[in-house]
C-alpha positions as a LaTeX table, in Angstrom:
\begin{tabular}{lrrr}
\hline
Residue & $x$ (\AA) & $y$ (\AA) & $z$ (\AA) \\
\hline
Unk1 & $-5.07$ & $-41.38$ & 24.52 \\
Unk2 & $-2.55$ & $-42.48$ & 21.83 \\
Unk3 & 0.19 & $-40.28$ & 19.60 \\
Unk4 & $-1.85$ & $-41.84$ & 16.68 \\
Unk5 & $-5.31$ & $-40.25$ & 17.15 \\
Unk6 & $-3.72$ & $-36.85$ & 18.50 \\
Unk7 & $-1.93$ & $-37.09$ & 14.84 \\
Unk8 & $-5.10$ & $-37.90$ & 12.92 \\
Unk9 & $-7.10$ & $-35.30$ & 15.29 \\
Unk10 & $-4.69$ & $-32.51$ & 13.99 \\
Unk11 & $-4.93$ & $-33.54$ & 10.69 \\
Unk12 & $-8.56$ & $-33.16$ & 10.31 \\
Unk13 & $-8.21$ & $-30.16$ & 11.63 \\
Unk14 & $-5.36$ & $-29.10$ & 8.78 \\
Unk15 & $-7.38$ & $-30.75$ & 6.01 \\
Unk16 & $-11.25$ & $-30.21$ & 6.78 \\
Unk17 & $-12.60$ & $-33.56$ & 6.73 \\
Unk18 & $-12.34$ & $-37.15$ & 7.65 \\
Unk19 & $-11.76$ & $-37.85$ & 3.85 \\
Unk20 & $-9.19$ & $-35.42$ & 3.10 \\
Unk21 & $-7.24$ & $-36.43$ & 6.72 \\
Unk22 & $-7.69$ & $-40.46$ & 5.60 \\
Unk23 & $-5.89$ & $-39.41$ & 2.65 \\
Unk24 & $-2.41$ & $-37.48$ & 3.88 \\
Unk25 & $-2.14$ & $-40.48$ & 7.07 \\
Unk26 & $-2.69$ & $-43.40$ & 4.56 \\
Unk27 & $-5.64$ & $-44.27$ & 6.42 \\
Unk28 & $-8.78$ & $-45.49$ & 5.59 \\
Unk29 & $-12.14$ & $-42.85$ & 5.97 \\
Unk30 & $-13.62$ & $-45.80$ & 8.13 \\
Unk31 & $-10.44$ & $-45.65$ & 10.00 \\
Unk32 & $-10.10$ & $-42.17$ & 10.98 \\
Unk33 & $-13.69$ & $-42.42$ & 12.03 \\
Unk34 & $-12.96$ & $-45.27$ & 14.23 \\
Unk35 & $-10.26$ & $-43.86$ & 15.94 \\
Unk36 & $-12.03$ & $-40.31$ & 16.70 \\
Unk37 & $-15.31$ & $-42.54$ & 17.73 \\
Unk38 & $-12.61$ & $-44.14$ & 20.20 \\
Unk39 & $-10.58$ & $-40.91$ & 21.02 \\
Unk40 & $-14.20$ & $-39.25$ & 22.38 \\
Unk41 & $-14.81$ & $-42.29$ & 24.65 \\
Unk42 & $-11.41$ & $-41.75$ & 26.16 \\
Unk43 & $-12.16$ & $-37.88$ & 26.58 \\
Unk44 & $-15.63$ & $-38.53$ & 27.66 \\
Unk45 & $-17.02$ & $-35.88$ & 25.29 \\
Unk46 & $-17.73$ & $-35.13$ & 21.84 \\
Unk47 & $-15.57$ & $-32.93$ & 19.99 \\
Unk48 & $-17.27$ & $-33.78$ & 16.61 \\
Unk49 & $-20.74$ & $-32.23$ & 14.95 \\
Unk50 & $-22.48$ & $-34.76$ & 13.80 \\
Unk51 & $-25.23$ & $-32.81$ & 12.72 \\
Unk52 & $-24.49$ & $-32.15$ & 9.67 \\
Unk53 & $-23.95$ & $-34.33$ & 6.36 \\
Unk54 & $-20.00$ & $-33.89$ & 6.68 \\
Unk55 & $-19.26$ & $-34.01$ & 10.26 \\
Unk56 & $-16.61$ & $-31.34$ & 11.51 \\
Unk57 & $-14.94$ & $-30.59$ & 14.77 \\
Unk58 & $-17.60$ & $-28.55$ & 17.13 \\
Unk59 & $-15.80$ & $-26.06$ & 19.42 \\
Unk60 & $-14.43$ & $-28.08$ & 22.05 \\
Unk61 & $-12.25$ & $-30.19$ & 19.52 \\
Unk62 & $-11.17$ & $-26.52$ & 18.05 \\
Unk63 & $-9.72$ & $-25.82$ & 21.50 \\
Unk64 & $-7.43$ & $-29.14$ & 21.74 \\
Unk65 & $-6.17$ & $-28.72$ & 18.42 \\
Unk66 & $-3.23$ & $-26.52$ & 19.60 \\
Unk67 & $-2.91$ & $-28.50$ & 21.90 \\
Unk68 & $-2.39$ & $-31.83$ & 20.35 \\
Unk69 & 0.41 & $-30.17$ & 18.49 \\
Unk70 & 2.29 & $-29.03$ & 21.54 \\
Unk71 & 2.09 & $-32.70$ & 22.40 \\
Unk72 & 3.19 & $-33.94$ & 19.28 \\
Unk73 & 5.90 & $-31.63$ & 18.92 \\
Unk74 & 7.04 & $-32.53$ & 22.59 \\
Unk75 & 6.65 & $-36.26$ & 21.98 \\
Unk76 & 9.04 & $-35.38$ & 18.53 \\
Unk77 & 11.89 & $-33.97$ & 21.34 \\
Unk78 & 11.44 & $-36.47$ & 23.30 \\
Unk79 & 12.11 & $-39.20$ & 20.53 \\
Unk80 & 14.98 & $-37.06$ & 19.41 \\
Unk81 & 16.66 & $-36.70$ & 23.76 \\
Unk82 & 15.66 & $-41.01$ & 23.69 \\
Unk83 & 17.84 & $-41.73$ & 20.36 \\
Unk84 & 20.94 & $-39.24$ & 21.12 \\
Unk85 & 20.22 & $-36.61$ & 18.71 \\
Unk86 & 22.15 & $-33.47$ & 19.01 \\
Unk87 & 20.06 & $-30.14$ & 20.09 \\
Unk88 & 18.27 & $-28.35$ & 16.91 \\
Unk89 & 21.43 & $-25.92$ & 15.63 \\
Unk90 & 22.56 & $-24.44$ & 12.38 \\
Unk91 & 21.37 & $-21.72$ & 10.58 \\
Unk92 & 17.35 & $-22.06$ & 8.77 \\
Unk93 & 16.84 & $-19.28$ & 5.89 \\
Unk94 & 13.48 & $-18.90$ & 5.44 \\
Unk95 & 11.51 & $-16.35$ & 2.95 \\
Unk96 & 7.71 & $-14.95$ & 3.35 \\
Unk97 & 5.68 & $-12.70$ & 2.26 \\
Unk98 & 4.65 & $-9.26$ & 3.15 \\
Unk99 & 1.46 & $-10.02$ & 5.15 \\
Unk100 & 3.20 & $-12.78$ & 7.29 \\
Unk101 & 6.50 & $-10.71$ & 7.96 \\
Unk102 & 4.30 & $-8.47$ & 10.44 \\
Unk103 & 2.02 & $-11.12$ & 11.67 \\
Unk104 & 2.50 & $-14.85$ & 11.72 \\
Unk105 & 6.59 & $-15.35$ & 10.98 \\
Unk106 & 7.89 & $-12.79$ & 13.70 \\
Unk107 & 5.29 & $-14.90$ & 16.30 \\
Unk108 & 6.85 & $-18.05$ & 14.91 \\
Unk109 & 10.37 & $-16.80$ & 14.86 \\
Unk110 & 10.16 & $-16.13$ & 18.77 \\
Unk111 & 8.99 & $-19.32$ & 19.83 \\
Unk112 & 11.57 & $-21.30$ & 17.74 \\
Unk113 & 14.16 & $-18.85$ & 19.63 \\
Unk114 & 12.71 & $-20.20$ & 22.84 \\
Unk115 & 12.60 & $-23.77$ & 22.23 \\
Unk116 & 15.89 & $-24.06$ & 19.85 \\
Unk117 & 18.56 & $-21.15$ & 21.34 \\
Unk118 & 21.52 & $-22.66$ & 19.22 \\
Unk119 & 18.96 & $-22.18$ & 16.12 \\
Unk120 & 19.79 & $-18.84$ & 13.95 \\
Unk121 & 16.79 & $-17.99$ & 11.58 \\
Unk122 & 17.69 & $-15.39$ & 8.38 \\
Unk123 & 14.26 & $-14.19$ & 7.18 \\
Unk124 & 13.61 & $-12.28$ & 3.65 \\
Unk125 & 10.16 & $-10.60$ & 2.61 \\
Unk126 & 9.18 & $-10.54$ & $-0.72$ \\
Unk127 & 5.87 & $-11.38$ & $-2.84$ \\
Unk128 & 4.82 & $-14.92$ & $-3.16$ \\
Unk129 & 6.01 & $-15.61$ & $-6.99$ \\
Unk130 & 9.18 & $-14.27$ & $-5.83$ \\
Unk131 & 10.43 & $-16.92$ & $-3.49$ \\
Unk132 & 9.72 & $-20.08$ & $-5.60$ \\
Unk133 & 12.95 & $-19.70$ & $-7.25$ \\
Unk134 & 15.15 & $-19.22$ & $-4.59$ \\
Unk135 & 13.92 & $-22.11$ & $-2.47$ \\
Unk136 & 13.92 & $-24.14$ & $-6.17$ \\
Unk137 & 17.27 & $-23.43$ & $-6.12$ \\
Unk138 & 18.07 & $-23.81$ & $-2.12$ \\
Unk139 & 19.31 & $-19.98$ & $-1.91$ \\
Unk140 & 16.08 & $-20.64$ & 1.00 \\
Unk141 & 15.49 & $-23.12$ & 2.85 \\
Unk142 & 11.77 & $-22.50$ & 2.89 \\
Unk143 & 9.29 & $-19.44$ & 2.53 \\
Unk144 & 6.05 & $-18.85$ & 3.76 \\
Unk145 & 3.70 & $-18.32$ & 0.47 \\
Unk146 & 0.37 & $-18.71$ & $-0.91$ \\
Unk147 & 0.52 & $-22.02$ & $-2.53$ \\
Unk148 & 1.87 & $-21.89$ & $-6.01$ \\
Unk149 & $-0.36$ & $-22.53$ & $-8.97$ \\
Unk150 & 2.10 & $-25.13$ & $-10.49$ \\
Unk151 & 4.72 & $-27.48$ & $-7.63$ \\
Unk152 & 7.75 & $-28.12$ & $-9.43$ \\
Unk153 & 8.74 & $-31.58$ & $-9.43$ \\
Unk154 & 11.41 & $-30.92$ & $-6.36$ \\
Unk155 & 9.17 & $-28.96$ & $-4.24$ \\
Unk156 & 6.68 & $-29.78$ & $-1.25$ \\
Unk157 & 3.82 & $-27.06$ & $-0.17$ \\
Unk158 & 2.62 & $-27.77$ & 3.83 \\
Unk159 & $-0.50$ & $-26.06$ & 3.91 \\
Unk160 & $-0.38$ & $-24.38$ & 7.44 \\
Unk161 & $-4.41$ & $-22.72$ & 6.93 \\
Unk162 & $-6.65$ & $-21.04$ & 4.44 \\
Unk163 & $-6.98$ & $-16.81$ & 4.21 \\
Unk164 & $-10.46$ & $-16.14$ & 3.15 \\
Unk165 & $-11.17$ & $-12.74$ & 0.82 \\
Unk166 & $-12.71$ & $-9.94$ & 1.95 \\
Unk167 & $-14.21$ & $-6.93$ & 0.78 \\
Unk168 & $-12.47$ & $-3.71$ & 2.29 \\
Unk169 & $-14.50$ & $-0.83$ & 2.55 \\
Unk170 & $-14.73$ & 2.60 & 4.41 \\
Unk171 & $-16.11$ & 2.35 & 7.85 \\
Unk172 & $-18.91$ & 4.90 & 6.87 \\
Unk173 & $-20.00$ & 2.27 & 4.02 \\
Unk174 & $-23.49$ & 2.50 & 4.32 \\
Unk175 & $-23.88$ & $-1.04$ & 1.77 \\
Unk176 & $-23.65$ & $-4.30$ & 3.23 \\
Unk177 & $-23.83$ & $-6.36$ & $-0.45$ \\
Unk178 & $-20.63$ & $-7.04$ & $-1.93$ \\
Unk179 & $-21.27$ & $-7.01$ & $-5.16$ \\
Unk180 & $-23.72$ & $-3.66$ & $-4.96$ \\
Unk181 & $-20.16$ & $-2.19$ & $-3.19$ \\
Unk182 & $-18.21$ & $-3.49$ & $-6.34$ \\
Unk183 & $-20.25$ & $-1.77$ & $-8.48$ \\
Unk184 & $-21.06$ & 1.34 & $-6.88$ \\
Unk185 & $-17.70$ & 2.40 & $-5.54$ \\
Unk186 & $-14.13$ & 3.30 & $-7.45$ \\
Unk187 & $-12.25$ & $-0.07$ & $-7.20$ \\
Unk188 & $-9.12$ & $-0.72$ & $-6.06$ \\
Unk189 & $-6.80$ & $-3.73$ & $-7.61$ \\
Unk190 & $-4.21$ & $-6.11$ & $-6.23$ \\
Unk191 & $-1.93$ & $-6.54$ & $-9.41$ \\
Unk192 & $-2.82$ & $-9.22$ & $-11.56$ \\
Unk193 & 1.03 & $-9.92$ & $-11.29$ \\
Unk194 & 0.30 & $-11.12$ & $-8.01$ \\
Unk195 & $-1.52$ & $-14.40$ & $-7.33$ \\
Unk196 & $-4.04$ & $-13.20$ & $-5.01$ \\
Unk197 & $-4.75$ & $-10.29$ & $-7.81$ \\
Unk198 & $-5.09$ & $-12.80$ & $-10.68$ \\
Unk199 & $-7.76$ & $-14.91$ & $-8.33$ \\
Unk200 & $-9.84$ & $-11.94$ & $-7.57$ \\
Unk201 & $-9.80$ & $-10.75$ & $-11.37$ \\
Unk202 & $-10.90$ & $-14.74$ & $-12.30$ \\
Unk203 & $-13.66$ & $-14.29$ & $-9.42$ \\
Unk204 & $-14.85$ & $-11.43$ & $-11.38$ \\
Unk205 & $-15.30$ & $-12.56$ & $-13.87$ \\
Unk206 & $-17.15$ & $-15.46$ & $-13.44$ \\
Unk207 & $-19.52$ & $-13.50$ & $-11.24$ \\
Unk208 & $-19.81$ & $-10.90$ & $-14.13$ \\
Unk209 & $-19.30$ & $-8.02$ & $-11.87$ \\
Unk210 & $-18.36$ & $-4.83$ & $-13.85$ \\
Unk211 & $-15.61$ & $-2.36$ & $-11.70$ \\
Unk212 & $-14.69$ & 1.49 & $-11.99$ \\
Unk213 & $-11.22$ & 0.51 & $-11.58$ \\
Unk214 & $-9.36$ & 3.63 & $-9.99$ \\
Unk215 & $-5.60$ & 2.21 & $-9.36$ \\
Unk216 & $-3.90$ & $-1.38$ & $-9.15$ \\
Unk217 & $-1.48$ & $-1.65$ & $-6.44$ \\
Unk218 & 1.11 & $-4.16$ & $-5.69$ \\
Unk219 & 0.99 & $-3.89$ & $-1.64$ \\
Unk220 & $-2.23$ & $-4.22$ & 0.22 \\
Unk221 & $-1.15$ & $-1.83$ & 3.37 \\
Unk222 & $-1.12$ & 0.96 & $-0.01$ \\
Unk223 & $-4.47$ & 0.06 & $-1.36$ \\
Unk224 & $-5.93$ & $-0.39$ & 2.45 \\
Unk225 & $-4.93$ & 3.02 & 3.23 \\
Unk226 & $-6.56$ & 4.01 & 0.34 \\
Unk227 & $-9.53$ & 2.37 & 1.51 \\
Unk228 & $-9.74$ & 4.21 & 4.73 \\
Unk229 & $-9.34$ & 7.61 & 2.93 \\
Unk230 & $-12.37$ & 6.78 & 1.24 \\
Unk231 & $-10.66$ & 6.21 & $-2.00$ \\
Unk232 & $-12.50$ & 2.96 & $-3.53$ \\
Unk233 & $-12.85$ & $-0.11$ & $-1.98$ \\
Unk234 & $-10.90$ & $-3.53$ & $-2.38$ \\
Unk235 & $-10.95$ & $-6.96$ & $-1.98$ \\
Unk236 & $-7.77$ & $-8.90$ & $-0.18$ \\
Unk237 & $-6.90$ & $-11.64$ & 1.24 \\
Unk238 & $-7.28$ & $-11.60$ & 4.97 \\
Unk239 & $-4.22$ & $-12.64$ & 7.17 \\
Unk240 & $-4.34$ & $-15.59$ & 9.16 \\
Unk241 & $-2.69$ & $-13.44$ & 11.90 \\
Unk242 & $-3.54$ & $-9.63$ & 12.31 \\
Unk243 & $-0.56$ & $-6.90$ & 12.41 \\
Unk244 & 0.46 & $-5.33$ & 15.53 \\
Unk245 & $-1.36$ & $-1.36$ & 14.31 \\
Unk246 & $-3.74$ & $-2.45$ & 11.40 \\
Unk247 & $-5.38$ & 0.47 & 9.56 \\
Unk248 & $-9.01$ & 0.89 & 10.62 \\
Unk249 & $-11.31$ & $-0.08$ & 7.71 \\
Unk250 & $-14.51$ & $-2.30$ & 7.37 \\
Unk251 & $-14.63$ & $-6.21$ & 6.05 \\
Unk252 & $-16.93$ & $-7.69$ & 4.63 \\
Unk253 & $-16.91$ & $-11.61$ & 3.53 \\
Unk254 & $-17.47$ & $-12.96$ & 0.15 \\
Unk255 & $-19.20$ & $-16.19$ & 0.20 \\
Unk256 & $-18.52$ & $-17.15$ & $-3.42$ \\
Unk257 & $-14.81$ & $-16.36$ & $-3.88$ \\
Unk258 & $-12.88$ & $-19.37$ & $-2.29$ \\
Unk259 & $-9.87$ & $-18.81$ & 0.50 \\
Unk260 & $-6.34$ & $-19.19$ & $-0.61$ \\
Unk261 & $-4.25$ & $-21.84$ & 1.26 \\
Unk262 & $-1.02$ & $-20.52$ & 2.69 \\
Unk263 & 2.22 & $-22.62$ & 4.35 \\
Unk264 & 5.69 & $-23.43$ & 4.18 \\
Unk265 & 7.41 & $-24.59$ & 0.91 \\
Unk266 & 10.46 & $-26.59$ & 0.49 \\
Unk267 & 12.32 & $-28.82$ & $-1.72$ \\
Unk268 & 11.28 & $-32.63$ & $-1.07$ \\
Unk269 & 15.09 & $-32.98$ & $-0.63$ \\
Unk270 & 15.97 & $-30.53$ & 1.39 \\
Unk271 & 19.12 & $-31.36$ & 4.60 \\
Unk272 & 17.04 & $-28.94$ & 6.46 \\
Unk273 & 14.13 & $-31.30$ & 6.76 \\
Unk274 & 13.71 & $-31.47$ & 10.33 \\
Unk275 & 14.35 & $-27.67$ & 10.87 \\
Unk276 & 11.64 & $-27.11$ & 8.13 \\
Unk277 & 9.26 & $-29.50$ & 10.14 \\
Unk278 & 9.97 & $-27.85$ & 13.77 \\
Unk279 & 9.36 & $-24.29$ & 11.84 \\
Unk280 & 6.06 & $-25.69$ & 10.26 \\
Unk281 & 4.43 & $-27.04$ & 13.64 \\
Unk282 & 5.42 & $-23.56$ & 15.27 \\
Unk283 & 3.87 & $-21.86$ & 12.32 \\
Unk284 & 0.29 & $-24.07$ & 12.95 \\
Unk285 & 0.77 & $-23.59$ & 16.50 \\
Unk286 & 0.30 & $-19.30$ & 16.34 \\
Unk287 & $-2.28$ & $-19.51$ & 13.27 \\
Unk288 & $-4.22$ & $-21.82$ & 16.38 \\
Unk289 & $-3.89$ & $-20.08$ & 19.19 \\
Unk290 & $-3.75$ & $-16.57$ & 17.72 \\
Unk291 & $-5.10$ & $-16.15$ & 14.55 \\
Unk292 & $-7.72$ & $-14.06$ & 13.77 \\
Unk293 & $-12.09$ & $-15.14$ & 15.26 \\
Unk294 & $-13.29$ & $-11.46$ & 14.84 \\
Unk295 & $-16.41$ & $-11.44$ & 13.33 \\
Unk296 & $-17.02$ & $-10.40$ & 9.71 \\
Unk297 & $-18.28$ & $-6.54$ & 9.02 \\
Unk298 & $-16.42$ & $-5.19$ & 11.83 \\
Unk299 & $-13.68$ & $-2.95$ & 11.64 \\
Unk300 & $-10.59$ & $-4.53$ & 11.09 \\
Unk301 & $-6.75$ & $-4.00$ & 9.83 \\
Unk302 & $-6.27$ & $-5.71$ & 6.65 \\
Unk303 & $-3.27$ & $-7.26$ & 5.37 \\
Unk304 & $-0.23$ & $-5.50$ & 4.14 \\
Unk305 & 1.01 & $-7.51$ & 1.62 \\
Unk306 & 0.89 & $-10.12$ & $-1.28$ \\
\hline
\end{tabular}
């Protein structure tokens, strides 16, 4: 088992393919192939569906996907203890928004704690659009976002996953089609000054489905209360990792509205590389381990913010 494939097995993972993987190591598709054909000898199992035209990791290569990062973020200390480097200190000031400042970040912020003591993390909440300046500038160091519609020519975006939409409804909802819901209920809107608002107005366009808008809200722990009251229904994005007391109201998916990719951006230039890096991995490491697998349809807590 070699550093190499456990790096290439986490990026397919991270990027969804063989192709897309090939491309952010450099390698070759036939390459990456080779090395996972190899990697499965080693393990003496298959942890790749093969079934299908594209093949994707089955459920056993799932599982050692966390933990190919713990390696490769132990094998990174390790390097660091073999060369002299001073323990991780200093200060990191980090932004994200609302949705990941009561899921994802706090998770992330502990385990950095544990593994860097001498680290201090600042952390500032705000919506999405509203951190690109400041880490532009370096007032942050890096902020947890939905990935920007336009990079400036400074900045880096590390996708960490992908938040699907979902249609929020009561838990009494007695429809199951989204676009019957859409149409049948009082509709409740993210802001179109928010990214995630101006996606879902796009989607609905293109699918030419007509709302009874009721109110457009800028936070999405408002508009699913709203929801649960029996007020309209919604569609959000659905956080990679749940609160700790979500509000009880129903999801449904929606097949033909694409996820939004979420991570950690920073300035390609940025002192605070290796800080941004150790945050990153941690960041991967709770969307793996503890990120949301309930089923669609259930009842769920949505996200409570943009």
């Amino acid at each position: 088992m070699s550093i190499r494939r456990l790096k290439t097995l986490v990026a397919i993972s991270r990027h969804g393919s063989l192709s897309a993987a090939a491309a952010s190591e450099h390698l070759t598709r036939s390459a990456v192939s080779l090395q996972m054909k190899q990697f499965e000898e080693d393990l003496g199992v298959e942890i790749f569906d093969r079934r299908r035209r594209i093949p994707e990791l089955n459920a056993r290569g799932r599982l050692m996907v966390p933990k190919a990062i713990e390696v490769l973020a132990a094998y990174d200390e390790l390097r660091r203890t073999a060369r002299g480097e001073a323990t991780i200190t200093g200060t990191l000031n980090i932004g994200a928004m609302f949705t990941a400042m009561t899921g994802a970040v706090p998770h992330a912020m502990k385990r950095m704690r544990a593994l860097y003591p001498d680290l201090h993390i600042q952390a500032a909440p705000a919506h999405s659009a509203n951190l690109v300046a400041p880490v532009d500038r370096g007032a942050l160091d890096a902020a947890f976002i939905g990935r920007p519609p336009v990079l400036g020519s400074r900045l880096l975006f590390h996708t960490v996953t992908e938040e699907p939409f979902h249609l929020l409804t009561a838990e009494d909802c007695p429809l199951d089609d989204p676009r019957e819901i859409l149409e049948t209920y009082p509709f409740i809107r993210i802001s179109r000054s928010l990214w995630s608002g101006q996606l879902i107005d796009d989607w609905l366009v293109r699918e030419d489905i007509t709302v009874n808008e009721a109110m457009e809200l800028d936070g999405i722990q408002m508009i699913s209360t709203m929801v649960y009251h029996g007020l309209g229904v919604a569609v959000v994005p659905r956080r990679c990792v749940p609160a700790p007391n979500p509000v009880a109201v129903r999801e449904i998916a929606i097949p033909s509205l694409a996820g939004r990719p979420v991570g950690i951006l920073a300035r390609d230039d940025s002192p605070k590389a290796s800080l941004i890096d150790a945050f990153c991995t941690q960041m991967r490491l709770v969307v793996a381990e503890i990120g949301r697998r309930d089923a669609p349809g259930a009842p769920v807590g949505p996200d409570q913010g943009a």
